[in-house]
C-alpha positions as CSV (number, residue, x, y, z in Angstrom):
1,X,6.2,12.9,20.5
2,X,8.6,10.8,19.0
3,X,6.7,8.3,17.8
4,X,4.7,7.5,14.8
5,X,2.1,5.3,13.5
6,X,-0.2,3.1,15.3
7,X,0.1,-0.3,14.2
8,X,3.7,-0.2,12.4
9,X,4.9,2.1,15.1
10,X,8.4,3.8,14.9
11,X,10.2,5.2,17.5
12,X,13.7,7.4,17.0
13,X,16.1,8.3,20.0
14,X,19.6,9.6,20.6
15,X,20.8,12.9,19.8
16,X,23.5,13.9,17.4
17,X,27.1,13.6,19.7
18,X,26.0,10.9,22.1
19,X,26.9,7.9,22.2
20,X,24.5,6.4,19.4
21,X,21.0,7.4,17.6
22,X,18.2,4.6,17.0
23,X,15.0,3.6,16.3
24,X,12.9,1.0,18.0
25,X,9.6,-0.7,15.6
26,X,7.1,-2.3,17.2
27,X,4.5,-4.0,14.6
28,X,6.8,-5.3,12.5
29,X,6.1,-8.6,10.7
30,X,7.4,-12.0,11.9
31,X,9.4,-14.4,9.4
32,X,10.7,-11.5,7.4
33,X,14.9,-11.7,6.5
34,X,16.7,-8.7,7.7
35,X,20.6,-8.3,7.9
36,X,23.1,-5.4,7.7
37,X,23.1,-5.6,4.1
38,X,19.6,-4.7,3.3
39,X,20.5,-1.1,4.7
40,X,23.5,-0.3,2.6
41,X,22.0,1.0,-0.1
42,X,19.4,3.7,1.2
43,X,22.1,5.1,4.0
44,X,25.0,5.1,1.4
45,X,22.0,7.4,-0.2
46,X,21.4,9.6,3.1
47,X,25.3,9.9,3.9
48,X,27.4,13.5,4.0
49,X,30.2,13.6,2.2
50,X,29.9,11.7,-0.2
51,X,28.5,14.6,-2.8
52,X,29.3,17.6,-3.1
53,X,27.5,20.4,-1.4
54,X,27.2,18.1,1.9
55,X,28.8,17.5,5.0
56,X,32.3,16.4,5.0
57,X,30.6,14.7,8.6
58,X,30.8,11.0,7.6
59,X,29.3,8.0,10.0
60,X,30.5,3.7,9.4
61,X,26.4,3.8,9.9
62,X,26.1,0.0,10.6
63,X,23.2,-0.8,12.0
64,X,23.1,-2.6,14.9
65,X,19.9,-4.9,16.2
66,X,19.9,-4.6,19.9
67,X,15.9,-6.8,19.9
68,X,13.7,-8.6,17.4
69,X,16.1,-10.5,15.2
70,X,16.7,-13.8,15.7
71,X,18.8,-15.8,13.0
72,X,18.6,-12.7,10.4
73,X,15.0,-12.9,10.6
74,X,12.7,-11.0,12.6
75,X,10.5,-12.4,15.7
76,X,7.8,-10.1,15.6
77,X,9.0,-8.4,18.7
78,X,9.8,-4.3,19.0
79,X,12.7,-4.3,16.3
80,X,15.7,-1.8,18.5
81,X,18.2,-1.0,15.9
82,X,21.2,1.4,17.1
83,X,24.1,3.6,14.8
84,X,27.2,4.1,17.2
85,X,28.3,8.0,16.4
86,X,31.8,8.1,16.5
87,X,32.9,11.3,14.0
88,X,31.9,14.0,16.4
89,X,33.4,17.0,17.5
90,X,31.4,18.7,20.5
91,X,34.3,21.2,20.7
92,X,32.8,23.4,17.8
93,X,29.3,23.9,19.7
94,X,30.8,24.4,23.2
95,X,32.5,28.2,21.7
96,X,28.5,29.4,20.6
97,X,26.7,27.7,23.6
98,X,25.8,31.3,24.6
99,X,24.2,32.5,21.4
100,X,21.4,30.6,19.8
101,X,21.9,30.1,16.4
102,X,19.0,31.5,13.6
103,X,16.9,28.7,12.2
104,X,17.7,26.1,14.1
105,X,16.1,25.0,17.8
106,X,18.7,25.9,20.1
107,X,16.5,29.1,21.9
108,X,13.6,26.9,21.8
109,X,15.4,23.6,23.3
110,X,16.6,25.6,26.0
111,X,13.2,27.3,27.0
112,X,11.3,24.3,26.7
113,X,13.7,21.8,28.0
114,X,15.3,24.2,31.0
115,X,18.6,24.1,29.6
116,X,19.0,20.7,30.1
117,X,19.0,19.8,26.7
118,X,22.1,18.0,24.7
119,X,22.9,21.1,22.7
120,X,26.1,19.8,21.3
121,X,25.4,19.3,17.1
122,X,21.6,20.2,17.8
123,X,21.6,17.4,20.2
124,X,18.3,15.3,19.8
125,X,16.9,17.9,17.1
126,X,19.7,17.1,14.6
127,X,19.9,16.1,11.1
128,X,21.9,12.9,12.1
129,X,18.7,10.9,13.4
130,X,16.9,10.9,10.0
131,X,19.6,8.2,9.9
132,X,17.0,6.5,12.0
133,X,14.2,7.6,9.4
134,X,15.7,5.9,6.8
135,X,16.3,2.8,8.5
136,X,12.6,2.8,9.3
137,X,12.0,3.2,5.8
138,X,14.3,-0.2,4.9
139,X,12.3,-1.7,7.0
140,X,9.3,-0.6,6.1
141,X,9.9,-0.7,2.2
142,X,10.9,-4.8,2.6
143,X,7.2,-5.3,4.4
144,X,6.1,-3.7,1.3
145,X,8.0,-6.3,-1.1
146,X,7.6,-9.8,0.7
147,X,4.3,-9.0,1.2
148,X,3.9,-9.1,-2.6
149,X,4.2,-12.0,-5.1
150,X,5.1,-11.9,-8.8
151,X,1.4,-12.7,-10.7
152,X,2.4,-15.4,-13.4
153,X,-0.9,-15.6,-15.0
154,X,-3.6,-13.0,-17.0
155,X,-6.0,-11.9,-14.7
156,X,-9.3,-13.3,-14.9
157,X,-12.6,-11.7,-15.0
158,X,-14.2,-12.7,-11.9
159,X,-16.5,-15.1,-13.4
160,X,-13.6,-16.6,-14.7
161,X,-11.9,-16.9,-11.1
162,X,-15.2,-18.5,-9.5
163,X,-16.7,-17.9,-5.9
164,X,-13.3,-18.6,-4.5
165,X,-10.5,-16.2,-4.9
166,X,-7.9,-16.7,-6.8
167,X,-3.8,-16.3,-5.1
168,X,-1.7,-15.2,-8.0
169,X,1.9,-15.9,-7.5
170,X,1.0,-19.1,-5.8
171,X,-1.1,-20.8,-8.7
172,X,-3.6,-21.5,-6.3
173,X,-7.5,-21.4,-6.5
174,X,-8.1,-22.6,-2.9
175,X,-7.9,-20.2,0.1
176,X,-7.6,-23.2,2.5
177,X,-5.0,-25.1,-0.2
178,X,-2.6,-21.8,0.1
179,X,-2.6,-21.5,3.6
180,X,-1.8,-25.4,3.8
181,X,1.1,-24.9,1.3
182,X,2.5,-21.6,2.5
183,X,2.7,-23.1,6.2
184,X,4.5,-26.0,5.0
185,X,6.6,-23.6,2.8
186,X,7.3,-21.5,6.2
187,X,8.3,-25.0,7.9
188,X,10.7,-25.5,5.1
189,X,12.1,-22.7,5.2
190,X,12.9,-22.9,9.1
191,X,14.2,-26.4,9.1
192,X,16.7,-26.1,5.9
193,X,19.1,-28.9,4.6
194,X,22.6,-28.5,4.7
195,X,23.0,-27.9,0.8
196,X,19.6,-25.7,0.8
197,X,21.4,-23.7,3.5
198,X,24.7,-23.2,2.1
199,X,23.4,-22.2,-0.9
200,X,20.9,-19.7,0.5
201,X,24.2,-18.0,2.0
202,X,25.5,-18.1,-1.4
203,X,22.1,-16.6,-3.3
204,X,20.5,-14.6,-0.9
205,X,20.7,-10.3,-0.6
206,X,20.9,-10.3,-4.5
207,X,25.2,-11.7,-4.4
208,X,24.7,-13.7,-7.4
209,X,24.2,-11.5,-10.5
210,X,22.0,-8.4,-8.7
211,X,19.1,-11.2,-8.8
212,X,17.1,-11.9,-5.7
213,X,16.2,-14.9,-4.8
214,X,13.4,-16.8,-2.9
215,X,13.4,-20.1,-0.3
216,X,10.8,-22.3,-0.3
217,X,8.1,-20.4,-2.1
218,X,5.2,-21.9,-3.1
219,X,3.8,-22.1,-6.3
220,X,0.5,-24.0,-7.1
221,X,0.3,-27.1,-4.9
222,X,4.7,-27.8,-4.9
223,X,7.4,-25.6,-3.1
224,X,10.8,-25.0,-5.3
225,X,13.8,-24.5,-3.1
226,X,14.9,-21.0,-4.8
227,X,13.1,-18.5,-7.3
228,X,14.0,-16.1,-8.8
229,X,10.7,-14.5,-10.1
230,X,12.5,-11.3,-11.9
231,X,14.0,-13.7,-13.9
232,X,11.5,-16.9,-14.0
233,X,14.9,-19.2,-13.0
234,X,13.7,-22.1,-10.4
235,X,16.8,-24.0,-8.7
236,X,16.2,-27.3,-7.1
237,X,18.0,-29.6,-5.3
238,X,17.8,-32.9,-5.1
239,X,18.5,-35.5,-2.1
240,X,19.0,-39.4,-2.6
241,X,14.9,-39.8,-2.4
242,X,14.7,-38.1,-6.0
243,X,15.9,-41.7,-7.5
244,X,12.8,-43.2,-6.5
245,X,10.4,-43.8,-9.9
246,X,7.5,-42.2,-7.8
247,X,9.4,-38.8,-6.8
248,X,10.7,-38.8,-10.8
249,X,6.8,-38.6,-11.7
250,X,6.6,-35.6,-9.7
251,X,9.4,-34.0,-10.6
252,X,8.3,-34.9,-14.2
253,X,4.8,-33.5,-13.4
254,X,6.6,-30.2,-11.5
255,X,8.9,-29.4,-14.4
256,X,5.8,-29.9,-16.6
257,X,3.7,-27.1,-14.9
258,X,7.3,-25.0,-14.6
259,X,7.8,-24.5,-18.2
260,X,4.0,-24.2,-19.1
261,X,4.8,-20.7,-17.1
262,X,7.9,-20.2,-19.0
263,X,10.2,-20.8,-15.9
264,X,13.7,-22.1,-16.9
265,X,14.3,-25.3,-14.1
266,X,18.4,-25.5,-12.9
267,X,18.2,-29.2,-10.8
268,X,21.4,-29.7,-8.7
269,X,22.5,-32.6,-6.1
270,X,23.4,-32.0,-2.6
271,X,26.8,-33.8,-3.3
272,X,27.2,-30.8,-6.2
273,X,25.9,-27.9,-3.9
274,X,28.1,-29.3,-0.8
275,X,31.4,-30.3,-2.6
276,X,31.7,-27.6,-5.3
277,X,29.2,-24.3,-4.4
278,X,31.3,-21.9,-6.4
279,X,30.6,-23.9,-9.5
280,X,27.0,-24.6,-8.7
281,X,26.9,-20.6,-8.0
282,X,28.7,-20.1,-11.5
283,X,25.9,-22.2,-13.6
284,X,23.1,-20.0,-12.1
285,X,24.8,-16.9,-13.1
286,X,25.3,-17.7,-16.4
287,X,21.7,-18.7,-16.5
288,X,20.6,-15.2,-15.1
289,X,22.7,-13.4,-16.8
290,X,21.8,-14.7,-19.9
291,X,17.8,-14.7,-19.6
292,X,15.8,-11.0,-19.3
293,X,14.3,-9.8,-17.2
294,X,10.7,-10.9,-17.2
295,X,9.1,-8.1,-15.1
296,X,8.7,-6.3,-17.6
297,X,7.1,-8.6,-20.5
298,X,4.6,-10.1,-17.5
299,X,2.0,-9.1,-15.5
300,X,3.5,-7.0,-12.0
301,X,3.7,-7.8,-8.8
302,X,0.7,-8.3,-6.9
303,X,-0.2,-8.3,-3.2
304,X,-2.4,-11.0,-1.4
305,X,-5.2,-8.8,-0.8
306,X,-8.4,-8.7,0.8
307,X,-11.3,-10.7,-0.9
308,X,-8.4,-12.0,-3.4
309,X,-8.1,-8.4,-5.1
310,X,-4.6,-7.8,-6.5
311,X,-2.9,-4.7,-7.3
312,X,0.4,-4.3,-8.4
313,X,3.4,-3.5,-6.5
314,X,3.9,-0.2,-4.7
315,X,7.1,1.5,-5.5
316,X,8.2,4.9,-3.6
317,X,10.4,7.3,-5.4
318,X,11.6,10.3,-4.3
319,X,13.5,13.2,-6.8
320,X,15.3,16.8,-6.1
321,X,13.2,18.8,-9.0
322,X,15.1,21.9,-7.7
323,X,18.1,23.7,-6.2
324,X,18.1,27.3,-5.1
325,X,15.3,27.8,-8.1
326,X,17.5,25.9,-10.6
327,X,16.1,22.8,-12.5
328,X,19.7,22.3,-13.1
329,X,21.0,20.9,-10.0
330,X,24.6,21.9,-10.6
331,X,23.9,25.6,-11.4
332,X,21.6,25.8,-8.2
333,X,24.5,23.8,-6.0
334,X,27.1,26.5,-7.8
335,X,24.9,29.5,-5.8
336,X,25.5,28.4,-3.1
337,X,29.3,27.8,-3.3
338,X,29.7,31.2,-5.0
339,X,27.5,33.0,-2.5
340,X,29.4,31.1,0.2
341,X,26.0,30.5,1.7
342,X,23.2,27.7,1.6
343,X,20.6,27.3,-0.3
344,X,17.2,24.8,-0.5
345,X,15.0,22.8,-2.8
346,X,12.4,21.0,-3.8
347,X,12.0,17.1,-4.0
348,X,8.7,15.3,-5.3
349,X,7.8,11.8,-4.4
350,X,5.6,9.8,-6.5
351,X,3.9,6.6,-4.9
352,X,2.8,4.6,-7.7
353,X,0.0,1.4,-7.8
354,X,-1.3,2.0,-4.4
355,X,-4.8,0.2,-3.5
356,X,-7.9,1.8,-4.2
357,X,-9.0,2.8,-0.7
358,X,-6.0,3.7,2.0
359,X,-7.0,6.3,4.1
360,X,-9.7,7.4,6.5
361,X,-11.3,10.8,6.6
362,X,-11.4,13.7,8.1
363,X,-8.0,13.7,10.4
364,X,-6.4,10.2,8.8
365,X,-6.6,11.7,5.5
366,X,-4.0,9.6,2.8
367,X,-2.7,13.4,3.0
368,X,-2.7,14.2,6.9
369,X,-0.9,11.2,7.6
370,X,2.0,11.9,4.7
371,X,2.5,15.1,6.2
372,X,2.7,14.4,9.6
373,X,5.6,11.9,9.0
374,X,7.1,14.7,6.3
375,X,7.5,17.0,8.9
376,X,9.5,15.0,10.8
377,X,12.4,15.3,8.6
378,X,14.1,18.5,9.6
379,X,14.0,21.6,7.1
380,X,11.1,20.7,5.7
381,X,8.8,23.9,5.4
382,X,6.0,22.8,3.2
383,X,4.1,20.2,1.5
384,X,1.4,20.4,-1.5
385,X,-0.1,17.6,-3.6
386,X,-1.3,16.9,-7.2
387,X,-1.5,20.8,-8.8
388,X,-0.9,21.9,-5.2
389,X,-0.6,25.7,-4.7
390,X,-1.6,25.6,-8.7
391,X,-5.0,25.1,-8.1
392,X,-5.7,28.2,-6.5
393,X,-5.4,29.3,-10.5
394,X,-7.0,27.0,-12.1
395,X,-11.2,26.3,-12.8
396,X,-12.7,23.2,-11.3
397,X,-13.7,21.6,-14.6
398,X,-10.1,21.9,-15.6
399,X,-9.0,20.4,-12.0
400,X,-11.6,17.8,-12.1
401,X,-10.1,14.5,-13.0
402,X,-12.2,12.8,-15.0
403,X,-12.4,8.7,-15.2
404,X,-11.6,7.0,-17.6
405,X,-12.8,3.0,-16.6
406,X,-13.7,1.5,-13.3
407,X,-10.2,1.0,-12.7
408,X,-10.1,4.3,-11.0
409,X,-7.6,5.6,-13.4
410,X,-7.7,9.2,-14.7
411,X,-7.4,11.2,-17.2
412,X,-5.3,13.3,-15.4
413,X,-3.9,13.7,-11.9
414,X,-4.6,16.9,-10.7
415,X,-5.5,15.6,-7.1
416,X,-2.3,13.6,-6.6
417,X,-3.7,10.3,-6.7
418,X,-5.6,11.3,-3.3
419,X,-10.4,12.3,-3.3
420,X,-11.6,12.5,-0.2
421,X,-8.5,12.1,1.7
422,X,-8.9,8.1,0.5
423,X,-6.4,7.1,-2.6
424,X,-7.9,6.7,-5.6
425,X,-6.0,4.2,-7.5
426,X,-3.7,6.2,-9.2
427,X,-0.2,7.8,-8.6
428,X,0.6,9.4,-5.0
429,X,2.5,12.3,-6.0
430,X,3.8,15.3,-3.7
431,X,6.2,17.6,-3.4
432,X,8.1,19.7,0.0
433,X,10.0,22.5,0.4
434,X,13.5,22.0,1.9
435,X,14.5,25.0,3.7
436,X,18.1,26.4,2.9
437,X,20.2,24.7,5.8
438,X,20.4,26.9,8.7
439,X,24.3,26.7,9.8
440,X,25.8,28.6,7.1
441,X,29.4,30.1,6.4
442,X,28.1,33.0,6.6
443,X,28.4,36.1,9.2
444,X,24.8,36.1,10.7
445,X,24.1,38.3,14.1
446,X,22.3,36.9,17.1
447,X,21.5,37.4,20.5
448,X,24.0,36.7,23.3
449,X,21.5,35.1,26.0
450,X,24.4,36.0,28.8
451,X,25.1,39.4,28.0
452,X,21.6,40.4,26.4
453,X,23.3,41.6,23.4
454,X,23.5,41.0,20.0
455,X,26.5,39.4,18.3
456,X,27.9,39.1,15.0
457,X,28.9,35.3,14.5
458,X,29.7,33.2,12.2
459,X,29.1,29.0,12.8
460,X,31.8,26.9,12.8
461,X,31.6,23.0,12.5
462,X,30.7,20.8,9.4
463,X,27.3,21.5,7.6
464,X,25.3,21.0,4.1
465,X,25.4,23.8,2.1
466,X,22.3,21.9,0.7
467,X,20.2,19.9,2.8
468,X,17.7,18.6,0.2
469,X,20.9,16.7,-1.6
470,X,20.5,14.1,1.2
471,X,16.4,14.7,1.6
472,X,14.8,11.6,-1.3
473,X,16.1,8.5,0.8
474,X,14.7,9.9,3.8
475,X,11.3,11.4,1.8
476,X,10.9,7.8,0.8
477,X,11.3,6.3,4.1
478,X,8.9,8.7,5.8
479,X,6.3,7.8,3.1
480,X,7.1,3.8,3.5
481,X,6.3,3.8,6.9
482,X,2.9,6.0,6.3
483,X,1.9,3.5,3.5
484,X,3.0,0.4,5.6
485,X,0.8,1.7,8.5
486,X,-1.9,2.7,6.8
487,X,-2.3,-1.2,5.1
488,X,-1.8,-2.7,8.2
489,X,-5.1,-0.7,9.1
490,X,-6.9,-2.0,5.8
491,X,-5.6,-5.7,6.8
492,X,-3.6,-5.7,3.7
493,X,-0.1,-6.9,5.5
494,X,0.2,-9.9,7.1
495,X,1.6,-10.2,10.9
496,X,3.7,-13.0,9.6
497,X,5.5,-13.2,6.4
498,X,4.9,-16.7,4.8
């Protein structure tokens, strides 16, 4: 109903001119940061009125955690997250009640809900919860990151790595030694000094340079306070015990190891951090902003798999391909505002390094699963992966794709990155249909249900003239929560973030 997933499990509420819309998680991982801030960016995305061709409609959209927060971080308990509506004007709805309007769910609310239903803006059927989508997707996206670390090393053969296996990001060859130093690490991070936490408050959500940082994460058998892995920056800080000869040999030893990995070390007192933050802040800038990014000259992120397998870090990216037929978005856009009517699109998203594996045939297919969370967003009218509807033109030797190592990688992608209804190592990549939106400017005729006639009409209130404009934030979110359910399945996400 209005639920989905079974072990990351979302459920949205609220309709579109109550009081608030929101979404409740249950399954979410303990220890994980979460504030306000992490949302900004993917609901600035989803927002009307902020483009043109979309609603001038336009929500504060703060979220607001109602259960399973606790200090910015989450407990592990069902996450509630509300959004207050407050721009609403019911008034435009009450003059139509009588006449259903085509393409949307007003006749079929009312038969199947006894006229009960909130009709007011399309009540619970609205556009304005896939504000609750895409806060499932924040969500669901961060799982995704913390639970993968930056590898800092080649990758071995496995005979190289030995029986046991091998945790990259944390230099360590010991399964028992990593859960030792990561619980000690999660200790650390829960019991902070008072210069570690005023500069967390300074570094964290990316404020210093775009650059995120991390507390207290381990690396080989020693935990830096901060990292920033993008960058390969460590910042320590250092308490009166650092002046004793036997803590100098360690420090000696860490900085060693540090720069053997080609990580620049920024050390800093907790009289400097405590008395003058905005200059300790100003120092690490300069050092980010002055070093490049490594990401892209190293070996990608990695999760702490299964067996001590690694793959690198999914990303989930959602593009319009098309307006009203028109690669050109403008041109398509322009249609619609010289026909004075609506118009719909296309927008691909592309899933890339996902696991070898996700998915379980015949009704849990990688592709059942996508599309029973795609259809969730409203307007969407149709799916197709890989060639898609293509195929049905194409031989099979020329849709085979053929392998190319044992990697799983292919020569080309025809399937969409999905055999058997199981991913195959390479790209995810779909595409939907976004219908043209359904309230248009328009005259349109309907039926009055009171009278038994029909009516010419025309819908008043404040509507898309594109809906697909605000569709990729909310595609990826959709898609985040599939993928983030479906490793939970494998046992490739932790219950507690570390």
């Amino acid at each position: 109903m209005n639920s989905f997933g079974r072990i990351f499990r979302v459920t949205i509420f609220g309709e579109s001119h109550g009081p608030s819309v929101g979404l409740i998680i249950d399954g979410c991982p303990a220890g994980m940061t979460l504030t306000a801030a992490d949302f900004v960016t993917d609901i600035e995305r989803r927002k009307g009125g902020t483009q043109k061709g979309t609603t001038p409609r336009k929500e504060d959209d703060i979220p607001i955690f109602l259960s399973g927060i606790f200090n910015d971080t989450t407990t592990g308990a069902p996450l509630t997250i509300i959004f207050h509506n407050n721009n609403t004007r019911s008034g435009d709805y009450e003059k139509q009640r009588n006449i259903p309007r085509p393409g949307h769910a007003d006749f079929v609310a009312n038969k199947k809900f006894g006229g009960f239903e909130d009709y007011r803006g399309g009540g619970h059927f609205s556009g304005r919860l896939t504000v609750c989508l895409v806060a499932a997707g924040v969500v669901a996206k961060k799982v995704l990151d913390l639970t993968y670390l930056t590898d800092l090393t080649p990758n071995p053969s496995p005979r190289e790595r030995g029986t046991e296996p091998e945790r990259f990001g944390y230099f360590t060859n010991s399964v028992e030694e990593w859960k030792n130093v990561s619980q000690f690490a999660k200790n650390n991070r829960h019991h902070p000094t008072k210069a570690e936490e005023t500069l967390w408050q300074a570094l964290r959500n990316r404020q210093v340079a775009g650059c995120k940082f991390r507390r207290q994460h381990p690396i080989k058998g020693f935990i830096p306070d901060f990292v920033c892995l993008d960058k390969k920056i460590v910042v320590e800080i250092d308490g009166d015990y650092h002046n004793d000869e036997e803590q100098k040999n360690y420090d000696a030893a860490r900085t060693i190891l540090l720069n053997h990995h080609e990580f620049k070390l920024l050390r800093f007192t907790n009289e400097e951090v405590l008395n003058n933050t905005t200059d300790v802040v100003r120092k690490i800038e300069e050092q980010l902003l002055k070093t490049k990014d490594t990401t892209k000259h190293h070996s990608p992120l990695l999760w702490r798999g299964v067996g001590g397998e690694v793959e690198a870090a999914i990303k989930v990216t959602a593009t319009i391909l098309e307006i009203a037929g028109e690669k050109n978005l403008e041109a398509g856009l322009q249609k619609a505002i010289d026909a004075k009517d609506s118009v719909g699109g296309i927008v691909e998203c592309r899933v890339s390094n996902l696991p070898i594996g996700l998915g379980e045939p015949f009704f849990d297919s990688v592709e059942s699963v996508i599309s029973h969370a795609v259809f969730a967003i409203p307007a969407i009218k149709g799916i197709e992966f890989g060639a898609g509807f293509s195929a049905a033109k194409m031989f099979g030797a020329e849709h085979n794709d053929a392998l190319e190592d044992v990697s799983g990688r292919t020569e080309t992608n025809h399937a969409g990155g999905v055999v058997g209804g199981i991913t195959n190592g390479n790209d995810l990549v779909f595409r939907i249909v976004v219908k043209p939106t359904s309230s248009t400017p328009k005259q349109q005729e309907s039926l009055n249900w009171e009278t038994g006639e029909k009516e010419i009409f025309s819908i008043k209130g404040r509507h898309d003239l594109c809906i697909a404009l605000r569709v990729p934030p909310v595609l990826e979110a959709v898609t985040a929560m599939a993928i983030v359910d479906l490793m939970m399945l494998e046992g490739r996400v932790e219950r507690v973030v570390v």
